[in-house]
N, C-alpha and C positions, 0 to 999 in steps of 0.2 A: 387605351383599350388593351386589354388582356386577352391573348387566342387560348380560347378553350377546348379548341378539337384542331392541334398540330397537323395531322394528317388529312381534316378537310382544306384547311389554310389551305396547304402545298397541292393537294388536288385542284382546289379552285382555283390556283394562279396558274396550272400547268391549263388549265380547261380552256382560261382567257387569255393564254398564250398562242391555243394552239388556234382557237376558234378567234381569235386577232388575224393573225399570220393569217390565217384561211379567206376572210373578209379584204386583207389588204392587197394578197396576190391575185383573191381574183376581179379588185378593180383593173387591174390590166385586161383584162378578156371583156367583150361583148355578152351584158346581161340577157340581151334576148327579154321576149315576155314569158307568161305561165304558160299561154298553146306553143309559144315556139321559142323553147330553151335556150340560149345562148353556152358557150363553154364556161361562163363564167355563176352561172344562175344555182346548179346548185351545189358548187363550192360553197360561194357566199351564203347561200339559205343554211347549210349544213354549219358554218362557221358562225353566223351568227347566232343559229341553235346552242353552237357549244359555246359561246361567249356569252350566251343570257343563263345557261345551266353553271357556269363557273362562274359566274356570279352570285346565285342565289348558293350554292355552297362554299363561298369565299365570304359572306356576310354570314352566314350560319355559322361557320367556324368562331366565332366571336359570341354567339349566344348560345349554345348547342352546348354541352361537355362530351369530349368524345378522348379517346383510347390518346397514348402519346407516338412518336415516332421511335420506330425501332434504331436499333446503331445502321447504319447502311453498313452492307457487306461489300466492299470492295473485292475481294479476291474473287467471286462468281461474275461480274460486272466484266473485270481482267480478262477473266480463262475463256468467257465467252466471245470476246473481239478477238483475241488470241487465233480462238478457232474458226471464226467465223474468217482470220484475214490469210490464215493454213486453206481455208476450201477454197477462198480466190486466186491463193497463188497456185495451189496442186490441181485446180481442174482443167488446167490446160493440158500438163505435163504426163498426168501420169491417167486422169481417165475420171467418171464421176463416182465409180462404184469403191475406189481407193479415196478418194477427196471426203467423201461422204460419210466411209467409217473413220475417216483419222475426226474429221469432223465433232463427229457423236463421241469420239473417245475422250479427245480431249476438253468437250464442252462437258462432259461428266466430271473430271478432275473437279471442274468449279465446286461441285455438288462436296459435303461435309460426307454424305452419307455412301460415299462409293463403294458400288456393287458390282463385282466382275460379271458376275450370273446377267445381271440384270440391262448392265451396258452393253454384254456381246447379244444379248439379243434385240435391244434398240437399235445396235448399229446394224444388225441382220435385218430389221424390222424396214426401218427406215431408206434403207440401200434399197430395198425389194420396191417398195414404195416409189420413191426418187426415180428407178429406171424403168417404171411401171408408167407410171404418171409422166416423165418428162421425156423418155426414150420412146416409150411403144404409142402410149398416149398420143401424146402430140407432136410426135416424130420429129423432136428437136432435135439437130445434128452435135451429141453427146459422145466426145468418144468414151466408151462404157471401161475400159483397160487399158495397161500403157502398151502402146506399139500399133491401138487398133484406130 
């Protein structure tokens, strides 16, 4: 058998992956019925949903012709755990509104297309958002600056 759409293949095995795992963890949990839900009810409905759709385009891949796969980019993959493991370590230390833009600064490096213009004002963008939403919002206990 010859895969004629690269890109459904590796969709449809991530689908039956995810929608596997979903159906197997939540046999651990009490299914409950359809009037009285269990914690496990709808995991499972939702996992076997994605495990019968990753199917039908994991078999499609094989008869379908579709686009191929692109080179995967590792370096935007990098820069983003990078920064993502920079906001875990700095937002104790120094506050969320400094964690937030180092954040957005260096999760742009990943980007080919870097824009000074365009990252100072995502990380303004973003920051306002972040202590809008998580500070005032839901008055999570954020220290917003270092010393505060």
């Amino acid at each position: 058998m010859k895969i004629k759409a690269p890109r459904d293949f590796w969709a449809g095995l991530m689908f039956i992956a995810f929608g596997l795992g979903f159906v197997l963890v939540g046999r651990n949990y009490d299914m409950g019925t359809a009037v009285r839900m269990g914690p496990a009810y709808f995991p499972t409905l939702l996992g076997g949903l994605l495990l019968f759709l990753g199917l039908i385009v994991f078999v499609q891949s094989f008869t379908v012709s579709g686009s191929p796969l692109p080179r995967f980019a590792f370096r935007p993959l990098i820069v983003i755990l990078i920064a993502i493991g920079l906001f875990g370590a700095l937002i104790r230390s120094v506050g969320l509104v400094p964690a937030t833009v180092v954040l957005v600064v260096v999760s742009s490096v990943g980007n080919y297309e870097f824009r000074t213009k365009e990252v100072v004002i995502m990380a303004i963008g973003l920051t306002l958002f972040a202590v809008g939403v998580f500070s005032y919002g839901l008055g999570l206990p954020f220290k917003l600056w270092p010393g505060h």
